[in-house]
C-alpha positions in Angstrom: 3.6 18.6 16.1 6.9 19.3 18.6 5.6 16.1 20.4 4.9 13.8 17.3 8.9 15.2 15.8 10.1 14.1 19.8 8.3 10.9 19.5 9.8 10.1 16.1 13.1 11.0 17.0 12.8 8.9 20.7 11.6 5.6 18.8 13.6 6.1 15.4 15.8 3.2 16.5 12.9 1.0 16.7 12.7 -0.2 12.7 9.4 -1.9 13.5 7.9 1.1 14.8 8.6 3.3 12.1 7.6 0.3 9.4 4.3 0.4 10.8 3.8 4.2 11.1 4.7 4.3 7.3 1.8 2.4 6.3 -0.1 4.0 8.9 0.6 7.6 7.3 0.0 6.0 3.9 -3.2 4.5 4.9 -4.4 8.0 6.4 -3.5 9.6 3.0 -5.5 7.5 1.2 -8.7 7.7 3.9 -7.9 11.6 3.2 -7.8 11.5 -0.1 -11.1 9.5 -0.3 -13.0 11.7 1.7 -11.8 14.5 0.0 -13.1 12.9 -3.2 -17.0 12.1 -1.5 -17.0 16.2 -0.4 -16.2 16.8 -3.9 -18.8 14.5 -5.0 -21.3 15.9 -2.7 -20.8 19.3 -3.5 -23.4 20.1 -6.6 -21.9 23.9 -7.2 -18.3 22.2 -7.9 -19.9 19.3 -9.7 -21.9 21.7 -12.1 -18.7 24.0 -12.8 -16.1 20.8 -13.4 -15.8 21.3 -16.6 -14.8 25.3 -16.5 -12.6 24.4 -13.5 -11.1 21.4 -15.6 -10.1 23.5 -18.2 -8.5 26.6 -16.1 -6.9 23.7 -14.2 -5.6 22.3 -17.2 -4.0 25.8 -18.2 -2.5 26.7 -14.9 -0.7 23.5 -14.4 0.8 23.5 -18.0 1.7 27.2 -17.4 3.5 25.7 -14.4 5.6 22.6 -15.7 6.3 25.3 -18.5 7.6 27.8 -16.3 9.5 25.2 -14.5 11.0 23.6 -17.9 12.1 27.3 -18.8 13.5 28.1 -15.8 15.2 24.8 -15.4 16.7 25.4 -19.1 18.0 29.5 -18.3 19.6 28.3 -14.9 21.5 25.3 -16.9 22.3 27.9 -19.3 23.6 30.3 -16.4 25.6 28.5 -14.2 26.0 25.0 -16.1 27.9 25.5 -19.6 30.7 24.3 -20.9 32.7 27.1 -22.4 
């Protein structure tokens, strides 16, 4: 990782360079993410339990944006009104 962060910072001034590792890195996300999705696939105990796993995923993440709304909303409250 300390050699990849040297490289960057070595060849930031080159704009074609760091163009192309973009859509490198977007590319490798994507090959990632797709290979990620056939392990799923291929995987019959996760398959089977989807739609218990759906459903608890569906509750944590709107526990989450909840949280985040509320907290968001007492902070404002805090440090952000007009008295």
């Amino acid at each position: 990782m300390a050699g990849g962060m040297l490289l960057g910072f070595l060849l930031k001034a080159r704009q074609r360079v760091v163009s192309a590792n973009e859509k490198l890195i977007t590319y490798a996300i994507y090959l990632l993410l797709f290979m990620m999705g056939v392990s799923i696939g291929s995987n019959d105990q996760i398959m089977n339990s989807l739609s218990s796993l759906g459903v608890l995923a569906l509750i944590v993440s709107a526990g989450a944006v909840a949280g985040s709304i509320l907290t968001g909303f007492v902070i404002f409250k805090i440090f952000f009104k007009n008295d």
